[in-house]
C-alpha positions in Angstrom: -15.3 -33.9 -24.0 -15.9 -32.9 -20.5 -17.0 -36.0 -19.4 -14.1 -38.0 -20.9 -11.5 -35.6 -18.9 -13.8 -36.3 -15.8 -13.3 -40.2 -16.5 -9.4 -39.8 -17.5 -9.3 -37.8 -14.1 -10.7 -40.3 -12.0 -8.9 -43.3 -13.7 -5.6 -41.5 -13.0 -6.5 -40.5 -9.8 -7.3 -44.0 -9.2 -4.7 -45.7 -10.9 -2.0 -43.4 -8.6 -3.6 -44.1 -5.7 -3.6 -48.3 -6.4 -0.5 -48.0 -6.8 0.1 -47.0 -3.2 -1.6 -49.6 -2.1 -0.5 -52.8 -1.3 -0.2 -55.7 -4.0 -3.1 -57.4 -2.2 -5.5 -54.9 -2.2 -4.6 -52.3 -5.5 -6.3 -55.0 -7.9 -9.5 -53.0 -10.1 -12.2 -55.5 -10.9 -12.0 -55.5 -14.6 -15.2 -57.3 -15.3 -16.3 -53.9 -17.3 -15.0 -50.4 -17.8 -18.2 -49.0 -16.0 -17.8 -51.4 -12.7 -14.0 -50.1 -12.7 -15.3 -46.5 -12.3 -17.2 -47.8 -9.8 -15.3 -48.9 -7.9 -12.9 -45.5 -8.8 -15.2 -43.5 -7.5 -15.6 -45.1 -4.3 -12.2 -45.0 -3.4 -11.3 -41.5 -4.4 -13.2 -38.7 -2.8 -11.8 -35.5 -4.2 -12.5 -34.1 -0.6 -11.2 -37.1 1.4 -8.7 -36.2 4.2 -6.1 -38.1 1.5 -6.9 -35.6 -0.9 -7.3 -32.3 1.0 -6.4 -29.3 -0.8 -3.0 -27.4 -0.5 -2.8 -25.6 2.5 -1.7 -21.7 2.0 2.1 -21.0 2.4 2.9 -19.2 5.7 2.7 -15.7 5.8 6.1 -13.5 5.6 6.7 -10.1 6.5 8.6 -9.5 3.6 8.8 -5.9 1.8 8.3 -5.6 -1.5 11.1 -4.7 -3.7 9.2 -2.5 -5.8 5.9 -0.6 -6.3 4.0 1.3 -8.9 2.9 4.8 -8.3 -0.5 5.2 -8.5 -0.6 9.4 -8.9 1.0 12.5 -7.9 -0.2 11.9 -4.1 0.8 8.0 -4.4 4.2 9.4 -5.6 4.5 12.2 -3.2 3.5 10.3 0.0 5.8 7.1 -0.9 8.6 8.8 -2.6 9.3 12.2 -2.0 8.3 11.9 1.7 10.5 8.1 2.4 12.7 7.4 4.8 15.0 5.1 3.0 16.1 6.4 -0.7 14.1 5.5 -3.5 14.8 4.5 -7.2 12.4 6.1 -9.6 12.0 4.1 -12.6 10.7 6.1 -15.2 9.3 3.7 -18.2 7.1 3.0 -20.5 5.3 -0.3 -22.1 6.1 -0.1 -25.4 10.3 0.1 -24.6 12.3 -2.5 -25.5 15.4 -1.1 -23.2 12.7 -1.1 -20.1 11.6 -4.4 -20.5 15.3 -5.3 -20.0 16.4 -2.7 -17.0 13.3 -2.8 -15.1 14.2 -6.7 -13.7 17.9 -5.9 -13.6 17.1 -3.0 -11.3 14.4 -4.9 -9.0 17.3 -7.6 -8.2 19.7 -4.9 -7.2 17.3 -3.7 -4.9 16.8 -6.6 -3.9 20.3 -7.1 -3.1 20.4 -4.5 0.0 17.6 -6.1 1.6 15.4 -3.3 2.8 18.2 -0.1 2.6 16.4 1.2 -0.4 13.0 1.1 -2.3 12.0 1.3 -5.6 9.4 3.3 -7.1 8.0 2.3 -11.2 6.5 5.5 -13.1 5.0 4.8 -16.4 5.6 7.7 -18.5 2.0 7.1 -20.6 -0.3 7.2 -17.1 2.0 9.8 -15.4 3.2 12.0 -17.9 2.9 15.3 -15.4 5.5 13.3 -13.3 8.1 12.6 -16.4 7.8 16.6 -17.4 8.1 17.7 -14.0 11.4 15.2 -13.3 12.7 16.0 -17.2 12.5 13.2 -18.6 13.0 12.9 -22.0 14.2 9.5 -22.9 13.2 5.8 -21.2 14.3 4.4 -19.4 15.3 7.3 -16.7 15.9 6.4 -13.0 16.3 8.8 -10.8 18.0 8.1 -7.1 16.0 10.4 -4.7 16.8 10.9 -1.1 14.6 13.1 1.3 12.4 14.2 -1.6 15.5 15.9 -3.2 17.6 14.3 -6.7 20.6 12.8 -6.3 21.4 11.0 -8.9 20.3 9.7 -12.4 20.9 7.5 -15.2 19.3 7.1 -19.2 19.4 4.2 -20.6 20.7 0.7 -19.8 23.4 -0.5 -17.7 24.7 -3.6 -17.2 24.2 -5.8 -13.6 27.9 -4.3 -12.1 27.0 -0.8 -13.2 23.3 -1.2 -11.5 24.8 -2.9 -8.4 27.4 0.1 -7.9 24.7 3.0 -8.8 22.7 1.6 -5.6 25.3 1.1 -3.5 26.8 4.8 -4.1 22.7 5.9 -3.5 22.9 4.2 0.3 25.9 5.5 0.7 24.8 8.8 0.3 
């Protein structure tokens, strides 16, 4: 089986590449199947400058929307103690209304470019944070702004309503 993708591999590879060619020099002998793979394999080098790999994509300083808290030190050194505000996301795997809000939230974030971060708690790994913040329901996000509460919502909430909760947090 492997040998037959390694064959349908090269053939393509080699067939693509004929076709580049031109008309004069992109005929394959076809005297047999084996001197065609030859002659396939000659031509195509997988590491031949023609068929180099992808080079990486240039590196951005970009920040990333969102992060998940690691601990109680993770969440007090990147939360509490944060210049900008910060969006706790307080969720869980197994919710249904998470899944849904969590990627809502991220592109509202993502919206005011930088102004405010966003911190994701699971409620199953970090249950000492979701008692000490009272949660009780998922999803719960919590605005936060110099380590003090500012505002919160339960539940879901629609792209306008998301887009309007962090604005009114930067606003703050």
């Amino acid at each position: 089986m492997a040998h037959r993708l390694l064959v349908r591999r090269i053939w393509t590879l080699s067939v693509r590449e004929s076709r580049c060619l031109p008309a004069s020099t992109a005929t394959i002998p076809s005297s047999s199947f084996s001197t065609s793979l030859q002659s396939a394999t000659t031509r195509v080098s997988f590491l031949s400058p023609s068929r180099t790999l992808p080079r990486s994509l240039p590196h951005t300083s970009c920040r990333a929307v969102s992060f998940n808290v690691q601990d109680h030190e993770d969440f007090t050194e990147r939360v509490i103690n944060s210049k900008l505000p910060v969006l706790v996301d307080f969720h869980a795997q197994w919710c249904g209304p998470c899944k849904i809000l969590g990627p809502r939230l991220e592109k509202a974030v993502a919206k005011q470019k930088g102004r405010v971060a966003m911190a994701k708690v699971d409620i199953d790994d970090h249950t000492d944070l979701a008692i000490e913040y009272g949660v009780s329901a998922v999803p719960t996000v919590i605005a936060m702004r110099g380590g003090d509460v500012v505002d919160h919502f339960v539940g879901i909430k629609d792209d306008d309503e998301l887009d309007s909760f962090v604005s009114k947090i930067i606003g703050q």
